[in-house]
N, C-alpha and C positions, 0 to 999 in steps of 0.2 A: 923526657928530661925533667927531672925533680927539679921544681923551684922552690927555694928556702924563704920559709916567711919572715919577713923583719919588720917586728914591732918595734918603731918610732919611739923612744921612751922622753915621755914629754914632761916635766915641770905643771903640777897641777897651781894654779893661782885662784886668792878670790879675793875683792876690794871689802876692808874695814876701814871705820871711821874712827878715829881713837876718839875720846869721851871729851876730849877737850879741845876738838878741831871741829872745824864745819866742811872738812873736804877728805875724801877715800883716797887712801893708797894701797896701791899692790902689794899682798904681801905670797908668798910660800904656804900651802898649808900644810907641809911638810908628811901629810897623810892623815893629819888631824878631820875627822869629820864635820863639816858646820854648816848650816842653810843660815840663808836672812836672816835678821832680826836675833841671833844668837850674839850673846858676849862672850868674848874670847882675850885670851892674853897673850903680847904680841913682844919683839923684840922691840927696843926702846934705844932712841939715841945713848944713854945713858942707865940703861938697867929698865927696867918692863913696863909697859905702857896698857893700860886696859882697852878695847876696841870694841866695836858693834860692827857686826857682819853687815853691810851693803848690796851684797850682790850674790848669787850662784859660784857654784864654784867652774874653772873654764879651763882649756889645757892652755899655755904658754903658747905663743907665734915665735917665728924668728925678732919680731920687732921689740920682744920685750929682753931686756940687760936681768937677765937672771939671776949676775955677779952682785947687784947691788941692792935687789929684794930683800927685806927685811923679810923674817920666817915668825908662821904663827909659833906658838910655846904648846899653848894647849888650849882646849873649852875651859869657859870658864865654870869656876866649881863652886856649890853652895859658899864656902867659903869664900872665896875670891869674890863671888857677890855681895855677903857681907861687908870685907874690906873696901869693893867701890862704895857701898852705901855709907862706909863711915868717914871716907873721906868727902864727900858730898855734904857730910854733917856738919862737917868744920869749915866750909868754905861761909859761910855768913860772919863767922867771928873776926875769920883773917881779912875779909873782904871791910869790913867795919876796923880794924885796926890799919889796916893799909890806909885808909881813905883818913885815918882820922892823920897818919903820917903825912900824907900829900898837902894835906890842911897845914901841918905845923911847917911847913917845907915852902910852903905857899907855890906849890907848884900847878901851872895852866891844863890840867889835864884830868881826865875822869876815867877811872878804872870800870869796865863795865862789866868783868868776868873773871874772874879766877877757877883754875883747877888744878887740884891736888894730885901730883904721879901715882900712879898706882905703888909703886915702892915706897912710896913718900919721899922719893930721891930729890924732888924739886917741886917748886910750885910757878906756875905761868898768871901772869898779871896782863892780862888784853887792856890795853887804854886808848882814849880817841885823845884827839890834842889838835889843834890849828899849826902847829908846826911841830921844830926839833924840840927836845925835852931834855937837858940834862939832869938823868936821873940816878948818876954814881951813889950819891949818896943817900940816895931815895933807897936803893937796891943793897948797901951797906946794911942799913937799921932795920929792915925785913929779914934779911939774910939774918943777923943776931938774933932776931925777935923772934924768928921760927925753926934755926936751926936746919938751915937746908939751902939747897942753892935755888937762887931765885932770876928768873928768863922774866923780862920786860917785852913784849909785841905791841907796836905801833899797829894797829887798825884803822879800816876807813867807814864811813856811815855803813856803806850796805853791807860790810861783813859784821857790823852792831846787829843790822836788821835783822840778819843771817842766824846768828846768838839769839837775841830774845824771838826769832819765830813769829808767827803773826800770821792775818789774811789778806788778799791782795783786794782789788778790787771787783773780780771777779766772783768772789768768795770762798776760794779756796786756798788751803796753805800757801805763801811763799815761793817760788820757785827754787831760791836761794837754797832753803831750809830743806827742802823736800827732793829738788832730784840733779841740780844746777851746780855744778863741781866747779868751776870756772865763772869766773868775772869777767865778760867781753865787755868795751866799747860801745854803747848805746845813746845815739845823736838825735837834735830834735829834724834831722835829715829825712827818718826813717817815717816818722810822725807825719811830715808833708805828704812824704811818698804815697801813704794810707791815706790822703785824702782827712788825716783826723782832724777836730778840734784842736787848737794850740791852746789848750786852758791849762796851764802847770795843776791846778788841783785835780785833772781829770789823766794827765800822764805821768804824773808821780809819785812813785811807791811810796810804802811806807819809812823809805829813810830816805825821804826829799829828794833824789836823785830819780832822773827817769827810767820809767819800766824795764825790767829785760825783756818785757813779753813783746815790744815794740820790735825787738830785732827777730823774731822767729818766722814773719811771714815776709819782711822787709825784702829778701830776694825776690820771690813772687811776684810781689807788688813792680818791683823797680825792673823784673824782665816783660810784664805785661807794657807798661809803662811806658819804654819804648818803643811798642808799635802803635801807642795813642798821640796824637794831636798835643801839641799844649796849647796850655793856658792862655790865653790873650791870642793866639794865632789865630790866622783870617783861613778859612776853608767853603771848598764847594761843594755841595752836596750831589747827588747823580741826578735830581730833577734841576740841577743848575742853580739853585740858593745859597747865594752868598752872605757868611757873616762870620762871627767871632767868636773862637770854644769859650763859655762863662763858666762850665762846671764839666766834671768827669767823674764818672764810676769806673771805676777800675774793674772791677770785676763782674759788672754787667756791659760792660765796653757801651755802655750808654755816656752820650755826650749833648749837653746843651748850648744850643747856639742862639748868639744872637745878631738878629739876619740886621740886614741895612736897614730896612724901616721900623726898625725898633722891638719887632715883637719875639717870640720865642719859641726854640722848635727841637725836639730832641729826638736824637738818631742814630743808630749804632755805627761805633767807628768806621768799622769796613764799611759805610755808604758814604766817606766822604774823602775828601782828599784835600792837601795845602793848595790856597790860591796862590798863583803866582804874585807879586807887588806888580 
């Protein structure tokens, strides 16, 4: 009995960064060929956007909405290179006439990035602020000034960070900047659980706010974590020494006790148990 082959026909995808975002989205590469680090021109809310290839190219799953993928256009061409770089030319002048607006306006807020559509169909003004900002008429006198339609985004410190780039304390780039698509939730919860220093200069990045690199081993820690002793609890040890956990390694399951008469003795979890009260 002849079996008939049936090629799956799959939606190829690959993540770009457009030039004036800090986060990949999925797009179509409609059969256009691209690896990494290639610039490429994509569809655009509003007419075409320039992008930087992020990732390999991969076939679609059922989980990906295919209906709602923006499609690459094409590689980008000597040309089209040019035009990113002259739009990159003009952002100091705009970015200096914006600011000097905001001044005359006397508005609470600091523009910290601009960039120019690849079409020139608009320009995006990133700013931080301590709160709401009415900027109607902020966004009026730019609009005239430059002749194009002009998008206002509210930002927060670490998508600043995320913009200007930097080293961490570790000494390599940013996570933010470098491979961290997403902004999770990062508590000084996670800091405890690692047994760290509480010193804010020793857990906080470079946009004041604490690490993301605290939450990547913070599962680890917090499922070890529950099969150690705490803190201040009274335990026995198997030669029958009684006393109080003062200190824990988490990941050497070494724990220090200190016994009734004062002195100090340290012992791997598994040799001890809670004292009863």
């Amino acid at each position: 009995m002849e079996v008939d082959e049936i090629r799956e026909e799959r939606e190829e995808i690959i993540y770009c960064r457009l030039l004036g975002s800090c986060r990949s989205q999925k797009y179509l590469t409609q059969g256009v060929s691209l690896r990494k680090g290639d610039f490429c021109i994509v569809e655009g809310d509003k007419g075409q956007d320039a992008a930087l290839v992020s990732s390999k190219p991969f076939y679609a799953d059922e989980n990906d909405e295919i209906q709602s993928l923006k499609k690459i256009i094409r590689k980008a061409t000597d040309e089209d290179l040019k035009k990113i770089q002259e739009n990159k030319a003009k952002e100091p002048e705009i970015l200096a006439k914006a600011m000097e607006k905001v001044r005359e306006k006397n508005l609470q807020m600091k523009i910290v990035r601009i960039d120019v559509a690849f079409d020139n169909s608009k320009i995006v003004f990133y700013f931080i602020a301590d709160g709401r900002i009415d900027f109607r008429e902020l966004v009026k006198d730019l609009a005239y000034e430059f002749r194009t339609r002009i998008e206002m985004r509210q930002i927060g410190v670490r998508d600043q960070a995320r913009m200007y780039s930097g080293f961490g304390h570790c000494g390599r780039e940013l996570c933010c900047r470098s491979f961290l698509e997403e902004f999770e939730p990062v508590t000084i919860k996670m800091a405890k659980a690692q047994n760290l220093t509480l010193n804010p200069s020793k857990l906080s990045g470079v946009c004041g706010r604490l690490m993301c690199c605290l939450m990547y081993e913070y599962s680890t820690y917090r499922e070890i974590n529950r099969n150690l002793p705490k803190y201040g609890k009274k335990v026995r040890t198997r030669d029958g020494q009684v006393g109080k956990v003062r200190k824990i390694n988490t990941m050497t399951k070494k724990i220090l006790i200190e016994l009734e008469d004062n002195t100090f003795i340290t012992v791997d979890a598994d040799d001890v148990t809670p004292e009863k009260p």
